[in-house]
N, C-alpha and C positions, 0 to 999 in steps of 0.2 A: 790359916790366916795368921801375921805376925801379930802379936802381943805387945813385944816390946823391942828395942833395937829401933837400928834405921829402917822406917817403913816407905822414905819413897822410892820406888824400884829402880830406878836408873840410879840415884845415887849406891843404893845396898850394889846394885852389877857392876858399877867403874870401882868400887873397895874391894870387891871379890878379886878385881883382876890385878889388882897394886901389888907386884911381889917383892921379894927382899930385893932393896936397896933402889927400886924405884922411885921416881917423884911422882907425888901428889899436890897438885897448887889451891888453896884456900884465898880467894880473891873477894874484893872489892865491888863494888859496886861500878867504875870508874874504872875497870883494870882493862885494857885490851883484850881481845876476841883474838885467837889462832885457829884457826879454822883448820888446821892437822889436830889440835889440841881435842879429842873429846871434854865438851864441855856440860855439866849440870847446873843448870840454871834454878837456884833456891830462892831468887830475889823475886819479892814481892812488894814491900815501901819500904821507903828509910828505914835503915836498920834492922830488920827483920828479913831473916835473921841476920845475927852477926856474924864477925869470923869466929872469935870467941864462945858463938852458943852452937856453931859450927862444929869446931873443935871439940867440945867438949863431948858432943855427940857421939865422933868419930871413935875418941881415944879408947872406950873400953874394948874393943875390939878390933884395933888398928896398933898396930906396932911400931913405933917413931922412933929414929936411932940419931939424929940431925933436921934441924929447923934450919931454914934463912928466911931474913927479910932485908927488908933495903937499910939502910942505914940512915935517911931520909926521915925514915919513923919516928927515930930520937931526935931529931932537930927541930920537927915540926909540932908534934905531939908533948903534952904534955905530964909531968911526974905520975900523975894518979893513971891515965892512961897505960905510960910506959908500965909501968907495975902490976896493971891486970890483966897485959899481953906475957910478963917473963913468969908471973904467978902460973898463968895457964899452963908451961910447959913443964914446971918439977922441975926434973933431976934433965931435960931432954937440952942437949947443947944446941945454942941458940946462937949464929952466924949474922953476923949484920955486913953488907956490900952493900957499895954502891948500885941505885936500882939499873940504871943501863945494866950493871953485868949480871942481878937477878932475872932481868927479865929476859939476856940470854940462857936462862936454862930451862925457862918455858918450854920451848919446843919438845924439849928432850923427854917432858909430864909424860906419864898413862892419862892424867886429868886433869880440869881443871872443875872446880866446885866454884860456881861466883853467888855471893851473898849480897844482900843490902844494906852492907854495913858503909858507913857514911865516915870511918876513921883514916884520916889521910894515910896515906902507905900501910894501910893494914893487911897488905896480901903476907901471905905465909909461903915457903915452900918445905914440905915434909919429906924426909927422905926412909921411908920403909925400911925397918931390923930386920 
């Protein structure tokens, strides 16, 4: 039995399978469905969880070498926001595009992770070390 780490199984099996230089997408509540996309479904109400308590989960034993998000995010969202999404990634270079051309690299995911986070363009896309 796990202890500690990710303990729900379908998520812990789509992080197994993420190899170097693959995408992994951390979504929204609000984000489209791709039905080629293997999707885990973490959302249960508002916010809970978030992308951020998402993330944070993932990072000790996930490998990030490149982020994108839309660029959407800094227009919409505000200072204190922006700042606990660029905290979260360190030292990890963080991409901002316009969301049309994020959302063409969906397809191309191992996954997609959708949360219940209610933060306008808070989807993430991770690209595996």
């Amino acid at each position: 039995m796990l202890k500690k780490g990710i303990l729900n199984p379908q998520l812990s099996s789509l992080l197994a399978r993420v190899r170097h230089t693959n995408a992994l997408v951390l979504a929204d509540r609000g984000f489209p469905s791709w039905m080629a996309v293997e999707t885990v479904d973490l959302s249960l109400v508002d916010d809970v969880p978030t992308v951020l308590q998402v993330l944070k989960a993932i990072q000790p034993n996930f490998s990030i070498k490149q982020a994108y998000m839309a660029k959407e995010f800094k227009q919409i969202n505000d200072k204190t926001t922006q700042s606990r999404f660029a905290k979260a990634f360190g030292e990890v270079p963080l991409t901002f595009e316009p969301h049309e051309k994020f959302k063409k690299r969906v397809p191309k995911a191992v996954g997609l992770i959708r949360t219940g986070d209610t933060v306008q363009y808070a989807n993430i896309i991770l690209i595996s070390g």
